[in-house]
N, C-alpha and C positions, 0 to 999 in steps of 0.2 A: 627259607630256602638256604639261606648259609651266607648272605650277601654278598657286598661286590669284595671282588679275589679270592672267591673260594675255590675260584678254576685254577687258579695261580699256586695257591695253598699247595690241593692237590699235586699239582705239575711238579714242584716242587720235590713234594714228600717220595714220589714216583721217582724224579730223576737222582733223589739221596739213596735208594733201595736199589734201584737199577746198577748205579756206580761200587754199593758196598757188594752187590754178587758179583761185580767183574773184579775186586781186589781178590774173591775168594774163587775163582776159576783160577784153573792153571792151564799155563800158555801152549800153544801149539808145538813151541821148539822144545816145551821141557818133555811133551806128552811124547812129541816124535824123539827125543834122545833116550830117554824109558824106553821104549820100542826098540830100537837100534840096540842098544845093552841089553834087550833081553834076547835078541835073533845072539850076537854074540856068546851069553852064557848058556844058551842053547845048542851053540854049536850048529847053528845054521848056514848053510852057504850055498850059492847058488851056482849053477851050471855057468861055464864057459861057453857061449857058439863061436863057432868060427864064421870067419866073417863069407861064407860059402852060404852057410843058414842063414845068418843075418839076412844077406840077398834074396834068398828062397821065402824066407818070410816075409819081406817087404814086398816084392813081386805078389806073393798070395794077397795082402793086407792091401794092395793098390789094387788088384786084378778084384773083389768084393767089394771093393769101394764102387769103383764102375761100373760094376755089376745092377749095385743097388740104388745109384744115377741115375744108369737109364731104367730100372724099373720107377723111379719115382717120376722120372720125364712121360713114361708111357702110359700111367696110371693116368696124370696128370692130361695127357691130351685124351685120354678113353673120358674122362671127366668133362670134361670141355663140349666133346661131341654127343655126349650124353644128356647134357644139358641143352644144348642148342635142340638137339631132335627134340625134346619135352616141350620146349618152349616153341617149336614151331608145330608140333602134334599141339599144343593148347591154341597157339592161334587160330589154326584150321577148323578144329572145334568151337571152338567162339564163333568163327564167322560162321561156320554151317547153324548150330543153333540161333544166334541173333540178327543172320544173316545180311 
């Protein structure tokens, strides 16, 4: 079998490989500064809104939100009532059958 500690061994030999691939990953802040320096030497830039759009966006972005609320509330009680009706069409069924 490999006797006693060879679960230990393993664990081991896993947490020494586990640790030497995260010395050779590179970090989130180096990936996102390469990212940034490259929109730069790209010559990327993004639109200005004025804060008129700002509003008109946010209004849109709140007014879907709510939107998609109450369809989840109204889903949510069609489910409810759908349920109960099955379960009171199974009762009535049982009782006519085993009467």
């Amino acid at each position: 079998m490999g006797g006693p500690g060879a679960g230990f061994m393993l664990d081991a030999i896993n947490r020494l490989k586990y640790n030497r691939s995260l010395l050779k990953k590179k970090s989130y802040f180096t990936m996102a500064d390469a990212y940034r320096n490259a929109q730069i030497r790209a010559g990327l830039t993004y639109k200005k809104a004025t804060p008129e759009e700002l509003q008109k966006l946010r209004r849109s972005i709140i007014e879907k939100h709510r939107r998609e609320a109450f369809l989840k509330v109204v889903s949510m009680i069609v489910s409810v009532l759908i349920f109960i009706g099955l379960v009171w069409i199974g009762d009535y069924c049982i009782e006519i059958w085993f009467g």
